[in-house]
C-alpha positions, 0 to 999 in steps of 0.5 A, a space after each residue: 369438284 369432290 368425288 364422294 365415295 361413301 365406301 371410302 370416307 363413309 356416311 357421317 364424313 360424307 355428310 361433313 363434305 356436303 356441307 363443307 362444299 355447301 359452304 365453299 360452293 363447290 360441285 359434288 359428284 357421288 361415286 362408287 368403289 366396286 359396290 352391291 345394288 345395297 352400297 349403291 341404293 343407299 349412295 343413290 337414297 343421299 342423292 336423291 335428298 341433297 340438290 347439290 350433286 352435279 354427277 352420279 357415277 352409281 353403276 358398278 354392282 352391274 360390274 359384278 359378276 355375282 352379285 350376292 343381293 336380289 331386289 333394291 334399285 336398278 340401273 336403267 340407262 342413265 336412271 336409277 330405279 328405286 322400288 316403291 313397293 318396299 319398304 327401305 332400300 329393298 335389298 335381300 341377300 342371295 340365300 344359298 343351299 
């Protein structure tokens, strides 16, 4: 099984794997390095759209202590929410002052 984090190999690689593990007909898993709800929404959006995934380890922005974004998908048990009232991932930034 292949463990895709887009963090590290980014889209276009990550896109290159798919279709090579396509091809070999191995089992994909999509997981996370220490990302934002937009790292992880976006990682979730590739999922949703390619059957090929077995695994989604996408909870870490609920390891943050600050996350610096509002909005975008939830962790909800073992669901990924995505809002269906916006537009895109959803996802602002926190303004401060």
């Amino acid at each position: 099984m292949i463990n895709i984090k887009l963090v590290r190999v980014g889209v276009l690689n990550a896109l290159d794997i798919i279709q090579s593990a396509k091809d070999l007909e191995m089992k994909l898993m999509m997981g996370a390095m220490v990302e934002t709800r937009l790292g992880c929404g976006f990682a979730a959006h590739l999922v949703s759209v390619r059957s090929i995934f077995e695994l989604v380890d996408l909870d870490t922005a609920s390891l943050l202590s600050d996350d610096p974004t509002i909005g975008g998908p939830s962790v909800d048990g073992l669901f990924i929410r995505m809002s269906k009232s916006v537009f895109g991932h959803g996802v602002q930034p926190v303004h401060s002052g």
